[in-house]
Phi, psi and omega in degrees: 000114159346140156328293171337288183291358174265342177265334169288346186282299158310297169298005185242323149324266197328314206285313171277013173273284186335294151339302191278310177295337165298303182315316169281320203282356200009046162281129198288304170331268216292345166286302164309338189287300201299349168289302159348301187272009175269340183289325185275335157299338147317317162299320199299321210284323163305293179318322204276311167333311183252314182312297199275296218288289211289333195104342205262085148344081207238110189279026191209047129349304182346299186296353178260293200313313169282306170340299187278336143002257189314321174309301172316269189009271174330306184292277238286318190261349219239269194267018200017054179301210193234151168320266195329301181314271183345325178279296163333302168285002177280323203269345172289301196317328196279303172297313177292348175251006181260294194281020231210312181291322193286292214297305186320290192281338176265005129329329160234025156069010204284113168214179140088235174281038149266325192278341188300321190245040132293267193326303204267351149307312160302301190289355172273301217289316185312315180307306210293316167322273186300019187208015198242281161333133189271340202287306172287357142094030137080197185268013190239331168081177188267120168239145142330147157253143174321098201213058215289123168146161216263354171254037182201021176018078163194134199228114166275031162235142198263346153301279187317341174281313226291304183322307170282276170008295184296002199237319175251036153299284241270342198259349176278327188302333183258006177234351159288341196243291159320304165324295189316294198258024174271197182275338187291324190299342190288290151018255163336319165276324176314335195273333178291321211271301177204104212293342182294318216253011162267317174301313162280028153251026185145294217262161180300062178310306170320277163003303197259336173278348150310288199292347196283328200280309192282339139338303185277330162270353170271311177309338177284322185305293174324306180302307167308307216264298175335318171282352193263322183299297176331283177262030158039020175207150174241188166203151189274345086026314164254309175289004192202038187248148172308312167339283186301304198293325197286316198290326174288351175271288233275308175314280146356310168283346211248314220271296178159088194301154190060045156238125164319307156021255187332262187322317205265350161301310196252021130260357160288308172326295159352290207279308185302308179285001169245353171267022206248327185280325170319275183318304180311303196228092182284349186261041178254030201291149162096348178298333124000311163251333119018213180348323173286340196284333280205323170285309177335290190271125010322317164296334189271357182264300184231040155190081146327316177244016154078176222273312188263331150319346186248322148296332158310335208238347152251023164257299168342315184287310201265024170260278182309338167300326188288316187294326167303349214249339176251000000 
């Protein structure tokens, strides 16, 4: 085993400790806390398609994560669809406002801060839309009705949401790693490296930056529905709130953007230091971000590859140290 794997091997082992010990300790805080942030590793996760793989920087997820939200919603308070339908369109929807954005902005050619600040343009009008509308239930927002039970995905025992959670982290996690080491994930870092000397070998940029986008939106899409099923209510003020773009952006960067990991080390990371700033200093709001802007540039200053690029590099070290000592 690389040098490399082994300090990453540790830090995805600690990550997966951490988990299974939330799970035993049946604490409803540290539970409810840790869902919360598997739901925003999921965004985080969105992101890292197009952020870490593609290159394509997008400051407005929002606009994928409330986008698949609010489609359940609708079908579900609107038209009484079935949970299960409802889950599904949220994650087509979610995927259909990814690529619907991608084809729009990469058509014209749009990257780098042009495509950053599209995207967060798409995620203000959609908040705006959606808090506008009565179809969307307004400034009052959407609620579920209360229907506990496996066909309406809603669980009162907060082990089986925790549970079920952990099950699709890890199948978003394996289809994210599958992603990575196919030829399209090939693709895709070619176009992150350099997009011009990918296109003149061939490939079909546009193409893969479309698919990178609906991809990245069906994991958002995903994320969105999870939150509605979860707290049974949205409002465009929270699924299509900045909070969520910042936190799918910022996790990643911190965990180790283009790595599987990567986002859920660093919104776990993310979620532990602001609730930790919550509880010290609770007459503190807002401190939290803070404190993330704060993390931010310090990773982007002395951890470049993030939280799992620094464990490569200390397992390296401490590999060579051994080799040195004997």
């Amino acid at each position: 085993m690389k040098s490399q794997s082994i300090g990453q091997l540790a830090l995805a082992a600690a990550a997966v400790a951490y988990l299974i010990g939330v799970y035993f300790a049946s604490s409803p805080v540290w539970m409810g806390f840790t869902i919360n942030a598997l739901i925003i590793a999921v965004v985080a996760m969105s992101w890292n398609i197009t952020g870490g793989f593609g290159g394509l920087s997008s400051f407005g997820h929002a606009a994928l994560y409330g986008t698949g939200a609010y489609a359940s919603a609708i079908l579900q308070v609107k038209y009484g669809v079935n949970a299960w339908v409802g889950f599904a369109a949220g994650i087509l929807a979610g995927a259909a406002m990814g690529a619907f954005i991608g084809a729009l902005a990469f058509r014209y050619g749009l990257r780098g801060s042009y495509f950053a600040l599209v995207t967060l343009a798409f995620a203000e009008v959609l908040r705006i839309c959606a808090s506008s509308f009565e179809f969307t239930g307004g400034g009052s927002g959407l609620q579920l009705k209360l229907a506990p039970g496996l066909a309406n995905l809603q669980f009162a025992d907060r082990t089986v949401v925790y549970t079920a959670l952990l099950v699709v982290v890890a199948v978003v996690m394996i289809l994210t790693a599958l992603i990575k080491y196919s030829r399209f994930g090939a693709y895709l870092i070619a176009v992150r490296e350099n997009e011009d000397a990918a296109r003149a070998l061939g490939i079909d940029t546009y193409r893969i930056k479309v698919q990178a986008m609906a991809i990245s939106g069906a994991f958002g899409g995903l994320a969105g529905v999870l939150y509605l099923q979860l707290w049974l209510f949205i409002d465009s003020t929270v699924v299509y709130g900045s909070a969520v773009s910042v936190e799918a952006l910022i996790g990643p960067i911190i965990g180790g953007a283009g790595t599987v990991w990567g986002p859920l080390l660093g919104t776990l990371g993310l979620h532990l230091l602001g609730e930790g700033a919550k509880h010290l200093l609770p007459n503190a709001p807002g401190l939290n971000f803070v404190l993330y802007a704060v993390v931010l540039i310090c990773a982007l200053r002395f951890l470049p590859q993030g939280l799992v690029g620094l464990a490569g590099k200390f397992g390296a070290f401490t590999k060579k140290k051994e080799a040195d000592d004997a």
